[in-house]
Wavefront OBJ file of the C-alpha trace (Angstrom):
o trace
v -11.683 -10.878 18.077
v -11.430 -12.037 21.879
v -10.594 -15.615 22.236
v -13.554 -17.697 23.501
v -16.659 -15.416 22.040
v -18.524 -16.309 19.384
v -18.718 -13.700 16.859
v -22.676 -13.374 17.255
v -22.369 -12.830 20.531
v -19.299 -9.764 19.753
v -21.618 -8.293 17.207
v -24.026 -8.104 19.949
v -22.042 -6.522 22.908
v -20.358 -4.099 20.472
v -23.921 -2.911 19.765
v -25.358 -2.547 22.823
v -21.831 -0.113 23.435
v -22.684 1.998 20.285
v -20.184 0.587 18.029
v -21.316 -0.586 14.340
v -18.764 -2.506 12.423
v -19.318 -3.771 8.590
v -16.973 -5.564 6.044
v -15.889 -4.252 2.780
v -15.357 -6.401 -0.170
v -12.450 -5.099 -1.122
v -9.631 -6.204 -4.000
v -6.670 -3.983 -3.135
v -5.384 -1.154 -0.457
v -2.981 1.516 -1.529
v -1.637 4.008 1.234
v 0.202 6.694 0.225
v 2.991 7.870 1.698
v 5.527 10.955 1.166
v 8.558 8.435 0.543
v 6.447 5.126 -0.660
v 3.647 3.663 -1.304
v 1.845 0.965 0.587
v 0.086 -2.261 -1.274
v -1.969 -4.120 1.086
v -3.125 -7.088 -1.415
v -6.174 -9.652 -0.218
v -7.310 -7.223 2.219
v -9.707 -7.846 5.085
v -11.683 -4.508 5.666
v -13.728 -3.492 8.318
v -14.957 -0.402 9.139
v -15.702 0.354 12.880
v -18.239 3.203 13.429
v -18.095 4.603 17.204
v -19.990 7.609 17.799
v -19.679 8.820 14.638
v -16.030 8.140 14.515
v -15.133 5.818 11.623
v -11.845 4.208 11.891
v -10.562 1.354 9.660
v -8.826 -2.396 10.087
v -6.720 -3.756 7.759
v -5.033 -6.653 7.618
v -3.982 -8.478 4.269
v -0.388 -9.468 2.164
v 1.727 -6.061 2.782
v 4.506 -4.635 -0.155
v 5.814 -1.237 0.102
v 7.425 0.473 -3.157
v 8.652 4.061 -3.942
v 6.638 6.147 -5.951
v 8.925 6.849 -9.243
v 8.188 10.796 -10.585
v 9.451 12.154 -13.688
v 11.895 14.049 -12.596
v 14.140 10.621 -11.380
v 13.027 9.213 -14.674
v 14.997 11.846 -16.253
v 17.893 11.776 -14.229
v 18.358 8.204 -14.601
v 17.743 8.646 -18.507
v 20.739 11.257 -18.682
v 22.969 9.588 -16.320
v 22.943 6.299 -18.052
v 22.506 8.080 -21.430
v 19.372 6.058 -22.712
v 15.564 6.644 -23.235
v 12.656 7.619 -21.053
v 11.008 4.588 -21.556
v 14.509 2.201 -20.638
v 15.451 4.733 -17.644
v 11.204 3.897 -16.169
v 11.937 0.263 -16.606
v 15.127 0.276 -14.931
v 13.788 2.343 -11.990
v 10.565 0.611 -11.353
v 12.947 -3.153 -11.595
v 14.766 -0.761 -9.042
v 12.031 -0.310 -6.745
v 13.107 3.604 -7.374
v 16.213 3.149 -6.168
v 18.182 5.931 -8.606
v 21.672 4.466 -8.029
v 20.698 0.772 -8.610
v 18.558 1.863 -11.869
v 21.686 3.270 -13.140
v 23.907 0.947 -12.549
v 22.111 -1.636 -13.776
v 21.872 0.615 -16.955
v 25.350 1.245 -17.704
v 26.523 -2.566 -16.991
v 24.130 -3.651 -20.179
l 1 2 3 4 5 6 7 8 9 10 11 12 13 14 15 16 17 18 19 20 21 22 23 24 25 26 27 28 29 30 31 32 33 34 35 36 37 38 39 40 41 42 43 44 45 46 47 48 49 50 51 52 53 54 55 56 57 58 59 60 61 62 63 64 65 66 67 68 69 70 71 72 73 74 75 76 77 78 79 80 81 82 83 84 85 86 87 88 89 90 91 92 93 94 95 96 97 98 99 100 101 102 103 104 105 106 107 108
């Protein structure tokens, strides 16, 4: 918040303005992206209500990773000519990086 308020008195002035904000108890924030997947662990939530506008604030312990779909799993599988289950493994160590997966595959 603004350096030199106590929070009572923020509560307050944001109320008299028409903004309502409340905290969420939350364990874990995923955002989902088209190329990865955002993990905000330890989240702080608060929802900020203005007008009937609800907006979100996040702020917690950030990791990204790719999102691994079948269709790499295969590819991986055939490239480095093992199993489903060995090709997954190697991409998700990978952080679905296809090249790495397969690499680290065929050196084994």
């Amino acid at each position: 918040m603004l350096p030199g308020i106590n929070p009572r008195q923020m509560q307050g002035m944001l109320k008299k303005l028409g903004i309502k904000q409340e905290d969420i108890e939350a364990e874990e924030v995923i955002i989902k992206t088209k190329d990865k997947n955002i993990i905000i662990n330890n989240p702080q939530v608060s929802i900020i209500n203005m007008n009937g506008n609800k907006s979100f604030q996040i702020t917690g312990d950030v990791t990204e990773e790719s999102p691994i779909n079948e269709e790499d799993i295969e590819t991986v599988a055939e490239k480095a000519n093992v199993n489903f289950e060995k090709a997954k493994e190697a991409l998700e160590n990978s952080n679905g990086d296809l090249a790495e997966a397969i690499l680290s595959l065929k050196e084994n």
